[in-house]
C-alpha positions in Angstrom: 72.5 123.2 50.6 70.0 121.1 49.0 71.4 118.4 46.7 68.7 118.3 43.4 67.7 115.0 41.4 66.2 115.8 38.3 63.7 113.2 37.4 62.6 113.2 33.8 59.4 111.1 32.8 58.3 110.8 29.3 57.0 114.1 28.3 57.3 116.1 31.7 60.0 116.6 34.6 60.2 118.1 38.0 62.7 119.1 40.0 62.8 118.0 43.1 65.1 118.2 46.4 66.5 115.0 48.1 65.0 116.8 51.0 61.2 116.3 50.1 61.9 113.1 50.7 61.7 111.5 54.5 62.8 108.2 54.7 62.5 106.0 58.3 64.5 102.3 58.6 62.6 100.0 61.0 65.0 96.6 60.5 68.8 96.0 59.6 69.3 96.5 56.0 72.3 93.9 56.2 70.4 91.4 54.7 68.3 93.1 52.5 70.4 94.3 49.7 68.5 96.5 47.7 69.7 98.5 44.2 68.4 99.4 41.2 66.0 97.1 38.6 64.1 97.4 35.3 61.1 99.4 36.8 59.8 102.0 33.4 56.6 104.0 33.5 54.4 104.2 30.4 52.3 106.9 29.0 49.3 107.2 27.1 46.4 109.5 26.2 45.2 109.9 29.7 48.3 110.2 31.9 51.6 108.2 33.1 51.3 104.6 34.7 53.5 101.4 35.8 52.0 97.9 34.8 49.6 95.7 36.7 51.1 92.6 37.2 49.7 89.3 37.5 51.1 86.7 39.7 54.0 84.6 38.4 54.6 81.7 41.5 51.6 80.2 42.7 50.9 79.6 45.9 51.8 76.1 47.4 48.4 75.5 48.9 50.1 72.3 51.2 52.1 74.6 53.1 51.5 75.0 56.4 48.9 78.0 56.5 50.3 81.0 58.6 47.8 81.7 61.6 46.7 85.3 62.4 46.5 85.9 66.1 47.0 89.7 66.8 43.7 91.9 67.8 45.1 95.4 66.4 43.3 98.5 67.7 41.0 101.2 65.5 44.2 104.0 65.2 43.4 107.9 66.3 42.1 108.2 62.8 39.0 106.6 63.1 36.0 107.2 61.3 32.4 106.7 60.6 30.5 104.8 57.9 28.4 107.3 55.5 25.8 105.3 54.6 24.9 108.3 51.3 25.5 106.4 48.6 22.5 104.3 49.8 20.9 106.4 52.4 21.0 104.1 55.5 23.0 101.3 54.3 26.6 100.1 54.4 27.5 100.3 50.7 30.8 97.9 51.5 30.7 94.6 50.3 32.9 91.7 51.7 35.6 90.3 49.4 35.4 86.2 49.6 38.4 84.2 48.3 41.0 87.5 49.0 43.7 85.2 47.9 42.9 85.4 44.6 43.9 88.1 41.7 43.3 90.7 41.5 42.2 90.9 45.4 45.8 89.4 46.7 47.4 92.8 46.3 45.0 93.8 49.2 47.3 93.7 52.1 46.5 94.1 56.3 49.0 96.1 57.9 49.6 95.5 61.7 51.5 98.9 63.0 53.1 99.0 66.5 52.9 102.2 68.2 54.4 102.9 71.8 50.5 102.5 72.9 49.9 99.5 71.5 49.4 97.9 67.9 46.9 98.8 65.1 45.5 97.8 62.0 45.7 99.5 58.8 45.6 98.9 55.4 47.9 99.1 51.9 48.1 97.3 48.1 51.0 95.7 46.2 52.6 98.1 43.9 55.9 96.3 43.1 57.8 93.0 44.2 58.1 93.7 47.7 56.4 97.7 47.4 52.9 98.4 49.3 51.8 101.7 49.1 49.4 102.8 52.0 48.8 106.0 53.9 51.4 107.8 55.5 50.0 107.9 59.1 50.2 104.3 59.6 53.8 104.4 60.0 53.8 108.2 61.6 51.7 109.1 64.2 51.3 113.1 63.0 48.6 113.8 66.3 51.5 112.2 68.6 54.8 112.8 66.2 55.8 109.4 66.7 57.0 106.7 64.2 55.8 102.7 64.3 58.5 100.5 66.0 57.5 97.8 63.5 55.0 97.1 61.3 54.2 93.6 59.7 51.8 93.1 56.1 49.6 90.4 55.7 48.8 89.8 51.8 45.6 88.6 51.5 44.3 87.8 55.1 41.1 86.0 55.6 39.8 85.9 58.6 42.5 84.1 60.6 44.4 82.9 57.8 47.3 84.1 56.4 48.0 82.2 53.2 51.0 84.5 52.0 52.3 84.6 55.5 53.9 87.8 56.2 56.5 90.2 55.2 58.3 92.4 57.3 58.6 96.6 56.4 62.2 97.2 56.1 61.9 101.0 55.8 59.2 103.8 54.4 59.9 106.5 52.4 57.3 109.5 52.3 57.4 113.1 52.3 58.9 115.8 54.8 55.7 117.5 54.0 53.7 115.3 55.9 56.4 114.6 58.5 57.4 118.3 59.1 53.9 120.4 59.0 51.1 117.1 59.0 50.0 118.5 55.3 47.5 115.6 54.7 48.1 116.1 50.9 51.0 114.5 51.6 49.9 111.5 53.5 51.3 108.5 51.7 54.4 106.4 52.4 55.7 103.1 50.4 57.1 100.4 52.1 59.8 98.8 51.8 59.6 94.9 52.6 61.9 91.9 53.5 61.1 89.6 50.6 59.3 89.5 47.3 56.0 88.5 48.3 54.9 90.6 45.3 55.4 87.7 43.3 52.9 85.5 44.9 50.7 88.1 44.7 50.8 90.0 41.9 50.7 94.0 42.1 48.3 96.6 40.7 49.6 99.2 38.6 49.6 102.8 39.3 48.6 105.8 37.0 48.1 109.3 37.4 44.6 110.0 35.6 44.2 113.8 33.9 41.0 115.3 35.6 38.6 114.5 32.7 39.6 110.5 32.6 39.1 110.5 36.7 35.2 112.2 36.3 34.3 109.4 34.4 35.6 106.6 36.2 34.0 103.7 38.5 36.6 103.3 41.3 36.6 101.3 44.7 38.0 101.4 48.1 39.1 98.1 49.2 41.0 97.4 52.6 40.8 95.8 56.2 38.4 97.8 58.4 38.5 97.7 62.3 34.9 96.8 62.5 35.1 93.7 61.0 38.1 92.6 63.0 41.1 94.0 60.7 40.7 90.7 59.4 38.1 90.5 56.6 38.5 92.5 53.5 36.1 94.6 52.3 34.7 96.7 49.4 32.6 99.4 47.8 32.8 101.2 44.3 31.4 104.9 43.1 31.7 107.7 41.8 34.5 110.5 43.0 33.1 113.3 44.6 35.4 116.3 44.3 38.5 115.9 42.3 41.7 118.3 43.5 45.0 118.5 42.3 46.7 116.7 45.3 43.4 115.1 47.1 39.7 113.5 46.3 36.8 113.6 48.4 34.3 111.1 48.1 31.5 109.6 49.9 32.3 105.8 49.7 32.3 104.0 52.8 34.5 103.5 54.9 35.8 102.8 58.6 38.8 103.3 60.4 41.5 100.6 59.5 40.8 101.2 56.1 43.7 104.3 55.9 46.3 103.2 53.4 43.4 101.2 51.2 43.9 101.9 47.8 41.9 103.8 45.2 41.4 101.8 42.2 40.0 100.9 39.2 39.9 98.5 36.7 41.3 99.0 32.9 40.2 96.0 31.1 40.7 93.9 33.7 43.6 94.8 35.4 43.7 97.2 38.5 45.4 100.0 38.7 45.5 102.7 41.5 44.5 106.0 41.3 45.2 107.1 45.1 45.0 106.3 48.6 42.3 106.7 51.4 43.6 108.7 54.1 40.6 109.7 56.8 36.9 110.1 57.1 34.5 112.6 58.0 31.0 113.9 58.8 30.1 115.1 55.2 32.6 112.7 52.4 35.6 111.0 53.0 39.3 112.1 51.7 42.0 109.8 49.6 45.6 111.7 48.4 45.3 111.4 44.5 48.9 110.1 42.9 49.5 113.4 40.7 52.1 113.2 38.1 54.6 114.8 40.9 53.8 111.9 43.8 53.6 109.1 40.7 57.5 110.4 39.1 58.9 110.1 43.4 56.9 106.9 43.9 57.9 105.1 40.6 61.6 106.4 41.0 61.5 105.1 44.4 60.3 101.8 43.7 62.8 101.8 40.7 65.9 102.8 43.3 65.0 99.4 45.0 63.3 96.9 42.8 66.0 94.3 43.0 66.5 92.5 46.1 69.7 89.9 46.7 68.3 87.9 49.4 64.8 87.3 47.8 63.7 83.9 46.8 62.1 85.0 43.7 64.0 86.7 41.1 62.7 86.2 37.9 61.0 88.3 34.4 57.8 89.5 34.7 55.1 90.2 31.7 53.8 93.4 32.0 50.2 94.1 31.4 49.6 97.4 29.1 46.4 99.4 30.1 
């Protein structure tokens, strides 16, 4: 018996059953009260998207400064840098000042797996929402979920200037958990306070085919051969362009998993995808089609209030 929500947005619908949708609790939701907040996609000429938005409470720089002192491992997903873009060389470019917008939706990701703990990466997308692959909280090769898993906004080196947020739960898809379809792989997080709005968040739109051929995008996230600890960067072209995936031969390393896809419109960011894994020949990222943008955008909308947060205030929205 499969109980069906009907999710209509703007000028197309699916329909979808509750049981697409996994869902995995990793702390007591006692004190995280969660429910249901002004979170309304847009549309324009070249497909859906939710608003980038800017910081709204700076960061008190004469706090004490949260210290970083874990030494994840490189997960079973690891991978290899290119080196096509520019035959040779390590296209990636090393963000300075991370803490800064629009680089402080960047986010580290510690994951702790029965054999130990591992980096990964994700991005703001609301005010306590990453988005990041799926396989950093599920283990597909060893179908085992994370015990925990901890974000770090904006980590430099040892220094955590947002401190930390805890992942509450994860929702992704039954696709991914059930039969490891990598078209699937990508999970949003659900954290323990509204970090978002130290951060800021990028928006997220779902790009028709012709708009994504012409676009510029980067890769930006926490790779395992700098540490987990330095975020870094590289922008081209899209390779291959399918109707749940990309390919792409931007370079990466393991760690990087869950880093988004992005571009800039105007000069905002706003995400197109997530990287998921590497290989000999390109690299692969899960595009957000107009079916994984309507779940994650309901999703987010489901739980964009939270009671216990600190911050609870209006936020101006930024039109692409």
């Amino acid at each position: 018996y499969h109980i069906l929500l009907i999710v209509s947005l703007l000028n197309f619908n699916y329909c979808w059953s509750s049981e697409e949708r996994q869902e995995k609790i990793f702390l007591p939701t006692a004190n995280c009260l969660y429910s249901t907040g002004p979170f309304q996609p847009g549309m324009d000429a070249n497909g859906p998207y939710t608003r980038a938005t800017e910081p709204t409470e700076s960061k008190d720089l004469s706090q004490r400064v949260f210290m970083y002192s874990i030494h994840p491992k490189v997960s079973h997903y690891d991978e290899a840098i290119l080196m096509k873009v520019n035959p040779g060389i390590d296209g990636r470019q090393k963000v300075h000042n991370p803490i800064n917008w629009p680089h402080s939706m960047h986010t580290q990701i510690t994951m702790e797996f029965e054999d130990g703990e591992y980096g990964g990466s994700g991005v703001m997308v609301g005010p306590h929402h990453v988005l990041t692959a799926a396989h950093n909280v599920y283990d597909t090769k060893n179908s085992k979920w994370a015990s925990s898993l901890k974000v770090y906004p904006g980590l430099d080196g040892e220094v955590a200037s947002f401190e930390c947020a805890s992942v509450v739960k994860a929702f992704t898809y039954r696709q991914l958990i059930d039969k490891a379809n990598t078209e699937f792989d990508i999970a949003l997080l659900l954290l323990d306070k509204s970090i978002g709005y130290k951060t800021g968040w990028g928006g997220m739109i779902s790009y028709n085919n012709d708009k994504l051929q012409s676009l510029d995008v980067s890769i930006t996230g926490y790779p395992g051969d700098k540490g987990f600890k330095q975020l870094w960067t590289m922008k081209d072209k899209l390779k291959q362009i399918y109707p749940e995936r990309f390919s792409y031969v931007i370079d990466t390393y393991g760690g990087q998993s869950g880093s988004p896809i992005w571009t800039h419109v105007g000069t905002h960011p706003y995400i197109i995808g997530v990287h998921t894994n590497g290989g000999e020949q390109e690299n692969l990222g899960v595009r957000l089609s107009e079916k994984k943008f309507t779940h994650l955008t309901q999703w987010i909308k489901e739980t964009y209030k939270l009671s216990n947060s600190l911050f609870n205030h209006s936020v101006p929205e930024v039109t692409p």
